[in-house]
C-alpha positions as CSV (number, residue, x, y, z in Angstrom):
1,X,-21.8,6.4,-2.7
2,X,-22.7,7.2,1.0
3,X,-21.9,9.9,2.2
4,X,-19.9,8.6,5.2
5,X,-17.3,8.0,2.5
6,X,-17.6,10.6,0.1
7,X,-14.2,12.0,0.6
8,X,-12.2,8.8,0.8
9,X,-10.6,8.5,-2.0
10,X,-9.6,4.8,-1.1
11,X,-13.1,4.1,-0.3
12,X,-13.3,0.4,-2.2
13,X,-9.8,-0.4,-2.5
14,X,-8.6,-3.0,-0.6
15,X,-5.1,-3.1,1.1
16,X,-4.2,-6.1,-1.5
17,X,-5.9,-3.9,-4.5
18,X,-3.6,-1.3,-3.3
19,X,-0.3,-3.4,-3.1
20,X,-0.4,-4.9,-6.1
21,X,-1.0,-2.4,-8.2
22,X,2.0,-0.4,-6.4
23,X,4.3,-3.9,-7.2
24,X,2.8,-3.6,-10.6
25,X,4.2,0.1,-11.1
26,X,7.0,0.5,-8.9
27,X,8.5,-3.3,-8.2
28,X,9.4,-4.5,-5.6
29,X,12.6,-2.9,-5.2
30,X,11.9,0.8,-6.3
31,X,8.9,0.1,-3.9
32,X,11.4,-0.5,-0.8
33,X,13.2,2.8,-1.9
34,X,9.7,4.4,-1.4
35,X,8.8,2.7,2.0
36,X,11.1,2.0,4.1
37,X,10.1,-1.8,5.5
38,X,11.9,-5.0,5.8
39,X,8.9,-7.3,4.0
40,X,9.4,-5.3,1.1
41,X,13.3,-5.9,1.2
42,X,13.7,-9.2,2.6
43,X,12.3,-12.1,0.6
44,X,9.0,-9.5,-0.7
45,X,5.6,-11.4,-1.0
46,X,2.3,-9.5,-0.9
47,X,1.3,-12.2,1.9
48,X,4.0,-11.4,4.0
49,X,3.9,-7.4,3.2
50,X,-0.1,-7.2,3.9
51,X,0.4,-9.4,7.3
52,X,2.7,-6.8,8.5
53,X,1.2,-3.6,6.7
54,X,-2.1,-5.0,8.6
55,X,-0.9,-4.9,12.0
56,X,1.7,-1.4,11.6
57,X,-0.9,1.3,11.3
58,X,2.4,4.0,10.2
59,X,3.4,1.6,7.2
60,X,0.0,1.4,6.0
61,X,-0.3,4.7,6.2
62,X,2.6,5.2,4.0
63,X,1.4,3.0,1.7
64,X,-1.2,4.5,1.0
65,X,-0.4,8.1,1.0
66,X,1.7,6.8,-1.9
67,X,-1.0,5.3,-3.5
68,X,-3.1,8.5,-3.7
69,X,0.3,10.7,-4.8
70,X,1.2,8.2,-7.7
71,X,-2.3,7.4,-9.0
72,X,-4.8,10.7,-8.0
């Protein structure tokens, strides 16, 4: 592991890794509960949920600070 990312716990995850497995444990509903954005409400699909978690720097965010508090 280099050492640039020693303390990244996301280090090798990719934002799709990430999603599904949320989908895969929460659903897609429970998951909207948990972050508050319209792709996960409105017609949810992980294309349309990673196109706008990849351009909204806050949403990603939150989906990934769930990611470490559900699965760390």
């Amino acid at each position: 592991m280099s050492t640039e990312q020693a303390n990244n716990p996301l280090h090798g995850l990719t934002l799709e890794k990430i999603l599904l497995r949320l989908v895969e444990h929460y659903g897609w509903a429970q998951l909207a509960n948990l972050v508050r954005i319209n792709s996960f409400t409105k017609d949810p699909s992980v294309k349309s949920s990673l196109k706008f978690l990849r351009k909204t720097p806050w949403a990603r965010t939150e989906v990934e600070q769930l990611y470490l508090k559900t699965f760390q």
